[in-house]
N, C-alpha and C positions, 0 to 999 in steps of 0.2 A: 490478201497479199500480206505478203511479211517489210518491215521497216528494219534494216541492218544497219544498227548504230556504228558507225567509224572506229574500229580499236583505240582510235588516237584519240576519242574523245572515253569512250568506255564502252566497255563489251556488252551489247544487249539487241535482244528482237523484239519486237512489239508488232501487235497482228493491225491493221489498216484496212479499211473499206475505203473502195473508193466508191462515191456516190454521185449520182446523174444531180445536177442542180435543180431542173424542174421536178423533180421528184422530191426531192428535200424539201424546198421550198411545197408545195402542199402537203406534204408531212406537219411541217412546222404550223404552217394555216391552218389547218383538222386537227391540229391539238391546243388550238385555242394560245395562240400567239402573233406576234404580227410584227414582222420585221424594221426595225428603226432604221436601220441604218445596216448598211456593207461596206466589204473595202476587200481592194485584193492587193495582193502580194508577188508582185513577180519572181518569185524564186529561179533557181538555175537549174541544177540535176538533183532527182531523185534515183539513191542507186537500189536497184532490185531484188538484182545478185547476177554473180558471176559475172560480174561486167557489162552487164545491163542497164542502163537508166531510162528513165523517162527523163525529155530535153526538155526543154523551156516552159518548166510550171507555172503553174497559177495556184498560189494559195489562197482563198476566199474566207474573211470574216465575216460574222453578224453580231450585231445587238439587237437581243427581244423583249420584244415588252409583253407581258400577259395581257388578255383583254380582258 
């Protein structure tokens, strides 16, 4: 998917995966890390294009520790 930065903030696209959480999460485990700590982020819309959003996000943090 593409991220369309707001003209009002400044003109840009940036590409975006959106990722299944269990699946990250043993990503992260099989590469030899191990998660401290999370935290989410209730965000509001993310817009897609053409007037499309995705409604009431969740952004999700991690801190890793190597083992």
């Amino acid at each position: 998917m593409l991220q369309h930065v707001p003209e009002s903030i400044y003109k840009a696209v940036y590409p975006i995966n959106l990722l299944g959480y269990n699946e990250l999460k043993d990503q992260i485990e099989q590469s030899g890390y191990e998660i401290v700590w999370e935290w989410n982020f209730y965000g509001g819309q993310i817009p897609i294009k053409d007037g499309l959003f995705f409604r009431d996000t969740v952004d999700k943090g991690m801190l890793l520790k190597k083992r």
